[in-house]
PDB file with one MODEL, atoms N, CA, C and O in Angstrom:
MODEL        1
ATOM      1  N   UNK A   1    -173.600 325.700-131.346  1.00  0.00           N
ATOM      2  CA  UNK A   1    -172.744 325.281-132.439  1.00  0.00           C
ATOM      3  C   UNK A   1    -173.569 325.234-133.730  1.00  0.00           C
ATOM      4  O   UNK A   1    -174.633 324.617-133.702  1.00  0.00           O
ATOM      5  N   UNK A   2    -173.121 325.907-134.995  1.00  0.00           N
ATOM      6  CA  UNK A   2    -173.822 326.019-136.137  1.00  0.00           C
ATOM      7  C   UNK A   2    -173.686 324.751-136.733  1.00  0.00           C
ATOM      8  O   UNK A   2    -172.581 324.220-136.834  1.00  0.00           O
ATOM      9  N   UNK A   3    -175.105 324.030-137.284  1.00  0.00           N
ATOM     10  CA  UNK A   3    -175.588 323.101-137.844  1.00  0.00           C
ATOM     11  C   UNK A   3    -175.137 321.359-136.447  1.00  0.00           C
ATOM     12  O   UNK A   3    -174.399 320.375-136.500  1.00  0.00           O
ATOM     13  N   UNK A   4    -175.989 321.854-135.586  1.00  0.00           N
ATOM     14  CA  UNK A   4    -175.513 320.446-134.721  1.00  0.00           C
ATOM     15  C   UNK A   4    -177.119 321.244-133.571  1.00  0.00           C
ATOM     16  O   UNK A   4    -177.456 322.409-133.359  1.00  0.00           O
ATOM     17  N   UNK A   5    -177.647 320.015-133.149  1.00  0.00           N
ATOM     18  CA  UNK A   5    -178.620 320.295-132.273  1.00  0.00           C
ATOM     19  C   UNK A   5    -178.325 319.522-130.713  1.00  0.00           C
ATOM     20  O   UNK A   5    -177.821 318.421-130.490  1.00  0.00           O
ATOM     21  N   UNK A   6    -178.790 320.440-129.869  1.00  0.00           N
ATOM     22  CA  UNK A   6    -178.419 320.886-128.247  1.00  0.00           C
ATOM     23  C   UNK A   6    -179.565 319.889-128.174  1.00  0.00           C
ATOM     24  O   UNK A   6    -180.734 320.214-128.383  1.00  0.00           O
ATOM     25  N   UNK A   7    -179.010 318.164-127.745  1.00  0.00           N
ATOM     26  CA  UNK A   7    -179.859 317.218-127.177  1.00  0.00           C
ATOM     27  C   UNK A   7    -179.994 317.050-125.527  1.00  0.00           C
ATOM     28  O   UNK A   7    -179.055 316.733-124.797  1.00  0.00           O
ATOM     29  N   UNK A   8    -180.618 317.176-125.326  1.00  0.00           N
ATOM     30  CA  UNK A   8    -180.588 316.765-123.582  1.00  0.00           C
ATOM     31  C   UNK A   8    -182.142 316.566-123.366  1.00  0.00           C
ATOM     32  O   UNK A   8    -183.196 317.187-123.504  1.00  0.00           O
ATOM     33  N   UNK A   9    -181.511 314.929-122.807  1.00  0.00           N
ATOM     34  CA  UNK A   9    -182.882 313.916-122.418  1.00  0.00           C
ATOM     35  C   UNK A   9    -182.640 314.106-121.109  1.00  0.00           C
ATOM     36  O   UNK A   9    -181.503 314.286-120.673  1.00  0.00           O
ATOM     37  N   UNK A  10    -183.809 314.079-120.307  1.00  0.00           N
ATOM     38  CA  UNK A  10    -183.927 314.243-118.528  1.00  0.00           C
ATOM     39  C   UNK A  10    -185.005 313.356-118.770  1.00  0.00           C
ATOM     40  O   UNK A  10    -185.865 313.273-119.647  1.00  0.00           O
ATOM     41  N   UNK A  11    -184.527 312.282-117.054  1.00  0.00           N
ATOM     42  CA  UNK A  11    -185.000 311.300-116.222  1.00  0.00           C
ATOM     43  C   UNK A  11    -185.691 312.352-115.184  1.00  0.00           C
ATOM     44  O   UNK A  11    -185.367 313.536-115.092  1.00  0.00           O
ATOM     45  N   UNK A  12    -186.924 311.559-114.254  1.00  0.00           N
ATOM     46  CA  UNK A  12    -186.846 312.735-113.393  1.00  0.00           C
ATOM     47  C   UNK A  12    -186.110 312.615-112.340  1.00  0.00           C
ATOM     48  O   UNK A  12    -186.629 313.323-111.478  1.00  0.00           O
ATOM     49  N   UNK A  13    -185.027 312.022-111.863  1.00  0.00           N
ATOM     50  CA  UNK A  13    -183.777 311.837-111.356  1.00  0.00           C
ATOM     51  C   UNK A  13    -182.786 312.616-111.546  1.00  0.00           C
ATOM     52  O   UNK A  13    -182.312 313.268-110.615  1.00  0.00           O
ATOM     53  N   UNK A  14    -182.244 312.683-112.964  1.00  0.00           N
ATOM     54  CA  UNK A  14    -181.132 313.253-113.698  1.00  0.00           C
ATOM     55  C   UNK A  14    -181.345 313.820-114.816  1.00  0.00           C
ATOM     56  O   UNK A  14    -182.441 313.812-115.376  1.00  0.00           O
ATOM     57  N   UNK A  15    -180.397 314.328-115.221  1.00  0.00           N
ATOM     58  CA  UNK A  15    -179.835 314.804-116.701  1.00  0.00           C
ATOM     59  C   UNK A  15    -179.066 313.144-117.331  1.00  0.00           C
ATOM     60  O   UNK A  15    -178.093 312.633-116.776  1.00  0.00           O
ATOM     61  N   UNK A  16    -179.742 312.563-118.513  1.00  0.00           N
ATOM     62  CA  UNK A  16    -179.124 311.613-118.317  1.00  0.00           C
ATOM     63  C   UNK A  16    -178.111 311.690-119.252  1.00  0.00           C
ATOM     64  O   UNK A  16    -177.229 310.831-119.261  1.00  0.00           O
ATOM     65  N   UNK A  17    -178.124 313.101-120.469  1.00  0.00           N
ATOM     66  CA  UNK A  17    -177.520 313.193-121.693  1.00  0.00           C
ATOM     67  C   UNK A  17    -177.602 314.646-121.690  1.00  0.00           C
ATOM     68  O   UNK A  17    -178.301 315.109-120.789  1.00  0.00           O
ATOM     69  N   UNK A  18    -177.148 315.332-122.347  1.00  0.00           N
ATOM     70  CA  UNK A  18    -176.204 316.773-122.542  1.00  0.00           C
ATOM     71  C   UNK A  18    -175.389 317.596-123.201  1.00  0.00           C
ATOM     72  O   UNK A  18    -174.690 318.426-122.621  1.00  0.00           O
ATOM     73  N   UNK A  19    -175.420 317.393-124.785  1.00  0.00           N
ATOM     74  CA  UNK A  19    -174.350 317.583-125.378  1.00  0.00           C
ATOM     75  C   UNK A  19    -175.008 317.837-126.779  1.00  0.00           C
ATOM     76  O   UNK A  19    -176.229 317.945-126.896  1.00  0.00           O
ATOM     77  N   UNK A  20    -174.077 317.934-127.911  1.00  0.00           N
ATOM     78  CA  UNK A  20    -174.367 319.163-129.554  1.00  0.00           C
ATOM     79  C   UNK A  20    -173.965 317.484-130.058  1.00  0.00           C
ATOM     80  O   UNK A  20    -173.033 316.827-129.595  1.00  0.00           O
ATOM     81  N   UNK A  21    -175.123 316.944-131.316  1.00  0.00           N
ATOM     82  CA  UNK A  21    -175.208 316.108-132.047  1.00  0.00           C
ATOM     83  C   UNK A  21    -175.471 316.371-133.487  1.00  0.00           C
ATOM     84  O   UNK A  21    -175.890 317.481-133.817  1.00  0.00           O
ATOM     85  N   UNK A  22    -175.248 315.392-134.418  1.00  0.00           N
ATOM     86  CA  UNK A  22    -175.492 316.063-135.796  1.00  0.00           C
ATOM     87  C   UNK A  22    -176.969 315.439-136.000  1.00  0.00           C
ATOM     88  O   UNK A  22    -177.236 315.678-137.178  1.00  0.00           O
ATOM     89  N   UNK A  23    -177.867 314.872-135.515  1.00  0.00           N
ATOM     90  CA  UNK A  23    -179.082 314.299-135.986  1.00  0.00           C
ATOM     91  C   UNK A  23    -179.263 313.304-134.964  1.00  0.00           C
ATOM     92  O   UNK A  23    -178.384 312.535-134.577  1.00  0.00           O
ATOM     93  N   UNK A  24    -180.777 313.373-134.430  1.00  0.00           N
ATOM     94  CA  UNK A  24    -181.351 312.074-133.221  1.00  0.00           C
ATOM     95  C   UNK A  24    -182.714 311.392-133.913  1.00  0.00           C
ATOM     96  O   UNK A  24    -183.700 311.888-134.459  1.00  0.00           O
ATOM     97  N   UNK A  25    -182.394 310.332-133.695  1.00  0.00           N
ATOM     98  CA  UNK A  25    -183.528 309.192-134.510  1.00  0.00           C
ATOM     99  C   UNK A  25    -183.926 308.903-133.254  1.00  0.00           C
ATOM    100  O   UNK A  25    -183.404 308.493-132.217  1.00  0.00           O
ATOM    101  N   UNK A  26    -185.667 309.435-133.870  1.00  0.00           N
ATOM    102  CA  UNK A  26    -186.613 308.739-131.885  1.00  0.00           C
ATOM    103  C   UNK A  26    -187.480 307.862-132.359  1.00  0.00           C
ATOM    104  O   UNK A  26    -187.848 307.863-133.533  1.00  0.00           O
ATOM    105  N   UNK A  27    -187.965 306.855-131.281  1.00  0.00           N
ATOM    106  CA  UNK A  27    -189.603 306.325-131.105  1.00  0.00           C
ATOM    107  C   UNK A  27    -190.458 306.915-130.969  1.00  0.00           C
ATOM    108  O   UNK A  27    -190.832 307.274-129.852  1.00  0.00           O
ATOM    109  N   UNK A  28    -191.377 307.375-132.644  1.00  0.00           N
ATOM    110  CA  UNK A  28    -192.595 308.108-131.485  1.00  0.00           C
ATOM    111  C   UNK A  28    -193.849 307.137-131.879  1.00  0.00           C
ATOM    112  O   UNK A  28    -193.698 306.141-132.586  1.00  0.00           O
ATOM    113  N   UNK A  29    -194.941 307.495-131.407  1.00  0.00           N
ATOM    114  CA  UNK A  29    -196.083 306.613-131.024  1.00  0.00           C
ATOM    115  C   UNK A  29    -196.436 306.107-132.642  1.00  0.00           C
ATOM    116  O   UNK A  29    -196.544 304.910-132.906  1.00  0.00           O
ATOM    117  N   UNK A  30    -196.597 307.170-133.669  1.00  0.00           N
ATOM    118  CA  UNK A  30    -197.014 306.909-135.197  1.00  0.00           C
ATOM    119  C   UNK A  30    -195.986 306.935-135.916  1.00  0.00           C
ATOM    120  O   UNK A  30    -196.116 307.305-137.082  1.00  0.00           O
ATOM    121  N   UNK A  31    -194.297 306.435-135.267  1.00  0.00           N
ATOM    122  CA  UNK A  31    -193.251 305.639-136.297  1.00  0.00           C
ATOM    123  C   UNK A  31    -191.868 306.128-136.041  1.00  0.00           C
ATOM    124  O   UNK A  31    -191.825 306.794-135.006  1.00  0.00           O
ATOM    125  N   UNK A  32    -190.785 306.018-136.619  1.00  0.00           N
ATOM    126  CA  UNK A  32    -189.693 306.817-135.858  1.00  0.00           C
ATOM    127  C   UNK A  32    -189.250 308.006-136.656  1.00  0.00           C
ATOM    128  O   UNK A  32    -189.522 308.156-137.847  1.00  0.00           O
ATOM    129  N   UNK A  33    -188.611 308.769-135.992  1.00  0.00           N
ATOM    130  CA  UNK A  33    -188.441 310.287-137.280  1.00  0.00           C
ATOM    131  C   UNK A  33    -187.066 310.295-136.609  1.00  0.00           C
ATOM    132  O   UNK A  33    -186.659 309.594-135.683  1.00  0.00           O
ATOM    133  N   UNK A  34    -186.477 311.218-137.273  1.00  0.00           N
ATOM    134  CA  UNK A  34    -185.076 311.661-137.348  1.00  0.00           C
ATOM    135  C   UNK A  34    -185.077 313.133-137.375  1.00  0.00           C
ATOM    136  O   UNK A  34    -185.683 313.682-138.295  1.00  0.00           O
ATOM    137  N   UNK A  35    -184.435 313.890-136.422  1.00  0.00           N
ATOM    138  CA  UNK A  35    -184.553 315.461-135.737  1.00  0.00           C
ATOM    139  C   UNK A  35    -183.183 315.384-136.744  1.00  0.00           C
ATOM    140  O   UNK A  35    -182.550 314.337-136.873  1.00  0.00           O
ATOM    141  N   UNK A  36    -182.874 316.453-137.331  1.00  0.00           N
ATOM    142  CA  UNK A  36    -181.893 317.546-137.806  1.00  0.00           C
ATOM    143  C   UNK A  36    -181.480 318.778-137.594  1.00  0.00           C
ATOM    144  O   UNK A  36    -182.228 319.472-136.905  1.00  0.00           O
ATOM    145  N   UNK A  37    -180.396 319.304-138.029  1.00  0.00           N
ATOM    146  CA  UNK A  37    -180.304 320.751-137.283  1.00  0.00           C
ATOM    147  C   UNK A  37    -181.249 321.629-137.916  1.00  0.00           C
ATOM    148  O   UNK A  37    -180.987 321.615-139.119  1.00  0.00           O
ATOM    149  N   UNK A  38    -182.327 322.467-137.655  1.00  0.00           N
ATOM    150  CA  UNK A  38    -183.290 323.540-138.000  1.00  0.00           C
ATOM    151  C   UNK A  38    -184.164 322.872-138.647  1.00  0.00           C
ATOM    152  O   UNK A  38    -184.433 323.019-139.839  1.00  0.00           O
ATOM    153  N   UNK A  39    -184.718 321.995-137.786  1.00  0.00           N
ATOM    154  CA  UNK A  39    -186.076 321.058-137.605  1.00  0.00           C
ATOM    155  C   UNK A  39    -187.169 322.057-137.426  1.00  0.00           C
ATOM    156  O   UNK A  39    -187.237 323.156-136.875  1.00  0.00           O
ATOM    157  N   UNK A  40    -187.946 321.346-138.041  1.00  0.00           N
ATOM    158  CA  UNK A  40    -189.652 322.792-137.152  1.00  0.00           C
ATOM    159  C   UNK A  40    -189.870 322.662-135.919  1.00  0.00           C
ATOM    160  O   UNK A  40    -189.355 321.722-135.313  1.00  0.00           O
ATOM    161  N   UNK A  41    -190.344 323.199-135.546  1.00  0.00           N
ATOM    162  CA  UNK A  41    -190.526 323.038-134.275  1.00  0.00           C
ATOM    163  C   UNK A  41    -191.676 321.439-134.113  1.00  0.00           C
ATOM    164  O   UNK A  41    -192.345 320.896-134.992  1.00  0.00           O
ATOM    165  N   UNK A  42    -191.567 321.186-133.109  1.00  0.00           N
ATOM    166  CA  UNK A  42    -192.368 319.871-132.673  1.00  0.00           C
ATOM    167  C   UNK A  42    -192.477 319.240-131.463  1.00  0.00           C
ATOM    168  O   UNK A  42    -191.453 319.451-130.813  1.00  0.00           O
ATOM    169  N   UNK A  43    -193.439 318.410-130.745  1.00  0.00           N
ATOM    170  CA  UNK A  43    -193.829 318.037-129.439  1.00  0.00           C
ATOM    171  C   UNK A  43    -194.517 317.116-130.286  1.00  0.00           C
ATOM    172  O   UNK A  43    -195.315 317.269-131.210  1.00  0.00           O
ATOM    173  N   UNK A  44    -193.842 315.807-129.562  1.00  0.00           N
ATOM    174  CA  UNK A  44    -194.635 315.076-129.662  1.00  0.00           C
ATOM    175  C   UNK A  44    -194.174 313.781-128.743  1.00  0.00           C
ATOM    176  O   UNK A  44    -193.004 313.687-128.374  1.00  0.00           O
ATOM    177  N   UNK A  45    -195.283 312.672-128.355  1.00  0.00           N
ATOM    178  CA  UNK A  45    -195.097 311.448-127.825  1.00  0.00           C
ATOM    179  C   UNK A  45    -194.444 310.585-128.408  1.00  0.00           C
ATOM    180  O   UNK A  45    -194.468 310.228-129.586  1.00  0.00           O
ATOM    181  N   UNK A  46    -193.597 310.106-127.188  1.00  0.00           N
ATOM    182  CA  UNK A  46    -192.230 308.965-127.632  1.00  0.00           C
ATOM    183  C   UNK A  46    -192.984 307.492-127.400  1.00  0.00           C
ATOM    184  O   UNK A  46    -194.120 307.555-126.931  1.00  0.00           O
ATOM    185  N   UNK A  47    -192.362 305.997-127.733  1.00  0.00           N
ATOM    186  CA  UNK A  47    -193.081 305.495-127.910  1.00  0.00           C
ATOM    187  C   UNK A  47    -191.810 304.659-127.039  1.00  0.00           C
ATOM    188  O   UNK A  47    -190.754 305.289-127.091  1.00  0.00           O
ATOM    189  N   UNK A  48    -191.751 303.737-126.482  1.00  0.00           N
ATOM    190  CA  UNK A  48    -190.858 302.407-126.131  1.00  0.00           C
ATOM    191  C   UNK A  48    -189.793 301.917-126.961  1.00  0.00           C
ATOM    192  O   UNK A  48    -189.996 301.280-127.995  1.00  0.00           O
ATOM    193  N   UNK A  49    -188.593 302.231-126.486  1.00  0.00           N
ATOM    194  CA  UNK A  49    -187.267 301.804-128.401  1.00  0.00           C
ATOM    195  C   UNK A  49    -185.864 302.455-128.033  1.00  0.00           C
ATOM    196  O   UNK A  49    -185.356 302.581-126.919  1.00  0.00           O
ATOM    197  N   UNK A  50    -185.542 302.706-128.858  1.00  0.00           N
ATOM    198  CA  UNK A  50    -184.451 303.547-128.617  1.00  0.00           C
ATOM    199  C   UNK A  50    -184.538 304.758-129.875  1.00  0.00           C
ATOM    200  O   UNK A  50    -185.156 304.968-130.919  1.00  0.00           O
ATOM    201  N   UNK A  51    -183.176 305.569-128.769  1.00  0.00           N
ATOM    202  CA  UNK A  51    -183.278 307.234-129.541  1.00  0.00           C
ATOM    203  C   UNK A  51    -181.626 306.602-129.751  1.00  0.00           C
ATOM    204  O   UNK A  51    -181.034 305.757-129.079  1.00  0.00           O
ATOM    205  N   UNK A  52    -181.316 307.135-130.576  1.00  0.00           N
ATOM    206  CA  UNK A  52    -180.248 306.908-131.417  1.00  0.00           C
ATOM    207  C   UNK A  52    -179.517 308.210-131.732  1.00  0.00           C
ATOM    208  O   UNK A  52    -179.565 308.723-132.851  1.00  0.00           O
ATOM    209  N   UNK A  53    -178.954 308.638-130.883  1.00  0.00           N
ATOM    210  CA  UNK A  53    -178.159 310.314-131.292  1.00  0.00           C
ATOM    211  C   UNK A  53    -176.590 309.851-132.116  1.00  0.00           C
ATOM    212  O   UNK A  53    -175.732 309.071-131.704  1.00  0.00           O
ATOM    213  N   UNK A  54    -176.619 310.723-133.518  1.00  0.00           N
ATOM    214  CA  UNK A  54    -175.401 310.602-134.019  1.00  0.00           C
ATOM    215  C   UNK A  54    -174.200 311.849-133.789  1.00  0.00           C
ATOM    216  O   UNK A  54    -174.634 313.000-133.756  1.00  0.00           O
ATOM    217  N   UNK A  55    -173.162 311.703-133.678  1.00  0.00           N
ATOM    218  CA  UNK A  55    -172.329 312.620-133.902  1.00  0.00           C
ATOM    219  C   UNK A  55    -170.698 312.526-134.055  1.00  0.00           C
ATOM    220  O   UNK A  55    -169.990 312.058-133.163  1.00  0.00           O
ATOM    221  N   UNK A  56    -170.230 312.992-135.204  1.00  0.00           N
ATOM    222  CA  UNK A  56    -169.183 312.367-135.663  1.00  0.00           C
ATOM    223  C   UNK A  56    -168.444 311.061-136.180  1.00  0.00           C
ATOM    224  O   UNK A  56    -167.302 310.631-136.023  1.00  0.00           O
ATOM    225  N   UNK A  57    -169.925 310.459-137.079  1.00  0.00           N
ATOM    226  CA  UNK A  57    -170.340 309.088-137.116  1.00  0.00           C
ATOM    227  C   UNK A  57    -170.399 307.888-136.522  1.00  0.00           C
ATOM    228  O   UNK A  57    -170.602 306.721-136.856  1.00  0.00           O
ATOM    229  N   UNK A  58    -170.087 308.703-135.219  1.00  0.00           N
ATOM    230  CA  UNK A  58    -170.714 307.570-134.065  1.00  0.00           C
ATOM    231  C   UNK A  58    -172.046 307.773-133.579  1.00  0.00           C
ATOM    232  O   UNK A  58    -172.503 308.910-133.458  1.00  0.00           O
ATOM    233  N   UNK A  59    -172.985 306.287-133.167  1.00  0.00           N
ATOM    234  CA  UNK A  59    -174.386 306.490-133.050  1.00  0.00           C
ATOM    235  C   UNK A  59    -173.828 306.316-131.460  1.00  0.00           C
ATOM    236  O   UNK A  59    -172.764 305.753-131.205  1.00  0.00           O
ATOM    237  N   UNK A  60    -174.953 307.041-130.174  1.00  0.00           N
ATOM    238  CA  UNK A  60    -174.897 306.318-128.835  1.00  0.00           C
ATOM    239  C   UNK A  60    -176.475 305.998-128.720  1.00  0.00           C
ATOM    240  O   UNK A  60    -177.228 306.972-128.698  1.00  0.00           O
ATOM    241  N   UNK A  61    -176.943 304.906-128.657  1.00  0.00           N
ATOM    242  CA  UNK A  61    -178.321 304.988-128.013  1.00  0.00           C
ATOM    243  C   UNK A  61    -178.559 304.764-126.843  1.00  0.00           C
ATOM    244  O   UNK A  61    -177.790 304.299-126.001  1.00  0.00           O
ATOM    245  N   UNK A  62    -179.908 305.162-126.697  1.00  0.00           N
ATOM    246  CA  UNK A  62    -180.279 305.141-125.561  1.00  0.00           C
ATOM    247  C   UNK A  62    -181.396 304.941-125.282  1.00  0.00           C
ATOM    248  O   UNK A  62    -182.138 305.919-125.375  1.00  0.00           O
ATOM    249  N   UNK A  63    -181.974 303.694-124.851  1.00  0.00           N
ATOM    250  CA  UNK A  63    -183.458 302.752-124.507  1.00  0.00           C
ATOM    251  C   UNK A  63    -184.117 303.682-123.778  1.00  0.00           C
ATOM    252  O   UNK A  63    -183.594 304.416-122.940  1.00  0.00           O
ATOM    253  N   UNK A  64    -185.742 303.653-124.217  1.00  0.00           N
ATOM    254  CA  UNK A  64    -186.648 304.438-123.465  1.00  0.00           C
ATOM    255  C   UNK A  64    -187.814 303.650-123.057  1.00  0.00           C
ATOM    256  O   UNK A  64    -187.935 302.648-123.762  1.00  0.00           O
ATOM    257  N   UNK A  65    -188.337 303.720-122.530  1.00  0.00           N
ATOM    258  CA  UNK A  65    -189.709 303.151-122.300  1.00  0.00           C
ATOM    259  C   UNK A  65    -190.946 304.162-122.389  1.00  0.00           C
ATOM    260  O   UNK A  65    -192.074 303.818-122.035  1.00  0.00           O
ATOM    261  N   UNK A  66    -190.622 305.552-122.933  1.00  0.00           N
ATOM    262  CA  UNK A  66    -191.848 306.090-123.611  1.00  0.00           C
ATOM    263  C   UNK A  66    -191.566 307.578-122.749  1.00  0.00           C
ATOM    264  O   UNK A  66    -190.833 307.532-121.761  1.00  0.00           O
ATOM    265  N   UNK A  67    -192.209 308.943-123.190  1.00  0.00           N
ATOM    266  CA  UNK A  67    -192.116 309.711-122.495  1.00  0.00           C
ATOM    267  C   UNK A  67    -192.499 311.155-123.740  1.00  0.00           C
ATOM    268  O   UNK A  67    -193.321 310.908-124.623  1.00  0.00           O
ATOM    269  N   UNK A  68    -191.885 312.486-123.693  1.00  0.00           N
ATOM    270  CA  UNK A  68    -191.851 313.273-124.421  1.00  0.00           C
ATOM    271  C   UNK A  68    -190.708 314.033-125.242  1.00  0.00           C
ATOM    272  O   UNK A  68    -189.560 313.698-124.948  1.00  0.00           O
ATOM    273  N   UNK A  69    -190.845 314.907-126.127  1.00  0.00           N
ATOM    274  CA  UNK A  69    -189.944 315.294-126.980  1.00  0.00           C
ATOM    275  C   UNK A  69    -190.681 316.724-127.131  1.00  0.00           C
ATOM    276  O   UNK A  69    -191.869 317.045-127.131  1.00  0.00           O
ATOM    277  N   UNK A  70    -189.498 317.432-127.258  1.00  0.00           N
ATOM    278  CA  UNK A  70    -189.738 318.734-128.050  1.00  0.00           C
ATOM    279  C   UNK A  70    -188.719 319.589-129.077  1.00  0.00           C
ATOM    280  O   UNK A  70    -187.687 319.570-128.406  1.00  0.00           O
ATOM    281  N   UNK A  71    -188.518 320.041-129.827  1.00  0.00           N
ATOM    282  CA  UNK A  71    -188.156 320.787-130.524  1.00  0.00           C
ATOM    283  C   UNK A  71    -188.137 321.808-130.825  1.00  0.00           C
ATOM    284  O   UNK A  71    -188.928 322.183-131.690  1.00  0.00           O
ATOM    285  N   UNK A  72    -187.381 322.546-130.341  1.00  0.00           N
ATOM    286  CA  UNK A  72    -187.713 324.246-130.492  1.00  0.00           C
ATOM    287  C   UNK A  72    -186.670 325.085-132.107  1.00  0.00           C
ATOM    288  O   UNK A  72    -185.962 324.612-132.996  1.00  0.00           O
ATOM    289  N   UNK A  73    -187.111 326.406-131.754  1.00  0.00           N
ATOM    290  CA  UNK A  73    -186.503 326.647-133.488  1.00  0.00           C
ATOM    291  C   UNK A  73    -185.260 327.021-133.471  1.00  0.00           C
ATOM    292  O   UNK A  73    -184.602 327.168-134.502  1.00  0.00           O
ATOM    293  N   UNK A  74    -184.790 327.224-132.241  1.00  0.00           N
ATOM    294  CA  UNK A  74    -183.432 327.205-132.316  1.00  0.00           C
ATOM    295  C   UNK A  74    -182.328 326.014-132.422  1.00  0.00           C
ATOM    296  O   UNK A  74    -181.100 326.096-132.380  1.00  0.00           O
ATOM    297  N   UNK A  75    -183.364 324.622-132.608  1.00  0.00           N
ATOM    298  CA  UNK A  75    -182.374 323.405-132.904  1.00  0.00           C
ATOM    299  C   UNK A  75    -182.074 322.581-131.575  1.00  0.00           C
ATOM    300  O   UNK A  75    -181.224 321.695-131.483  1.00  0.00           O
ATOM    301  N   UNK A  76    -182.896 323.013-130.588  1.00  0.00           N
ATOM    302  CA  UNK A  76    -182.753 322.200-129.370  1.00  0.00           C
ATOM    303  C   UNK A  76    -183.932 321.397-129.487  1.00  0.00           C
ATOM    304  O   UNK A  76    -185.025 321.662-129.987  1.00  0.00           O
ATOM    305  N   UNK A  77    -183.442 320.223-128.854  1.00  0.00           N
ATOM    306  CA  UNK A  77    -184.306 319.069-128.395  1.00  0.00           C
ATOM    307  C   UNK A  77    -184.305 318.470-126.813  1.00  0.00           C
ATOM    308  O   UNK A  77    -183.362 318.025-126.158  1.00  0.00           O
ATOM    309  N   UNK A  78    -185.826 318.642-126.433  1.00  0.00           N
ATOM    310  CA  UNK A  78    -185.425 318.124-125.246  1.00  0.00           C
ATOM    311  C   UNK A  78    -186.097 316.735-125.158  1.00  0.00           C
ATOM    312  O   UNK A  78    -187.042 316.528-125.920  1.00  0.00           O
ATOM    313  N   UNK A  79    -185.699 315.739-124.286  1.00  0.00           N
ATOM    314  CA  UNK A  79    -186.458 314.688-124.147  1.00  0.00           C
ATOM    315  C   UNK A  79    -186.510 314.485-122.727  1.00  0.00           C
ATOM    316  O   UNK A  79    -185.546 314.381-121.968  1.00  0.00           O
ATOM    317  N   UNK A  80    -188.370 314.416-122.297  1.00  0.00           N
ATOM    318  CA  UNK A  80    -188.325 314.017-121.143  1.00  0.00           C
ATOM    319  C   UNK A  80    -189.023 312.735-121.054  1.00  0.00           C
ATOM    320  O   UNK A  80    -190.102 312.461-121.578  1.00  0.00           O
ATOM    321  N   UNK A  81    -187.910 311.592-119.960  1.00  0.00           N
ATOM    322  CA  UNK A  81    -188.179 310.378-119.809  1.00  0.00           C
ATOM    323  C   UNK A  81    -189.577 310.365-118.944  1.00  0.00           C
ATOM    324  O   UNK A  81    -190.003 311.388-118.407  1.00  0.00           O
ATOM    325  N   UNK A  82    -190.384 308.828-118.852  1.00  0.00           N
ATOM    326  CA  UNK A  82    -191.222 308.674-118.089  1.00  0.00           C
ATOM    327  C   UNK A  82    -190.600 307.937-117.184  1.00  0.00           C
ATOM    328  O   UNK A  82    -191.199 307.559-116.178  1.00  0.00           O
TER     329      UNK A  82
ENDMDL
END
């Protein structure tokens, strides 16, 4: 979907999330950032907090206790839980 980024966080259990958002606010270790659609690319460590995915001006969060993130250039984000 043009201008919306393909979030999906995995547990190593499950898929715990799955779906096209307009912007995700994370914990990472040096502060929180906010992913947009055609973000640079990025990897980096999540920190303990919540990720906060918006879409259609509703926020859903979702508590982490720390893990990874990536960003690729096509506007996907993945998050993997610890």
């Amino acid at each position: 979907m043009a201008d919306t980024i393909e979030l999906k966080i995995v547990s190593l259990k499950e898929v715990v999330y799955d779906d096209y958002v307009d912007s995700v606010t994370l914990p990472t270790k040096v502060g929180e950032i906010t992913v947009l659609p055609h973000h640079a690319p990025l990897i980096s460590h999540l920190a303990k907090g919540t990720i906060r995915a918006k879409s259609a001006g509703q926020q859903k969060p979702f508590e982490i206790d720390g893990g990874f993130m990536e960003v690729t250039s096509d506007s996907r984000l993945t998050v993997l839980l610890q």
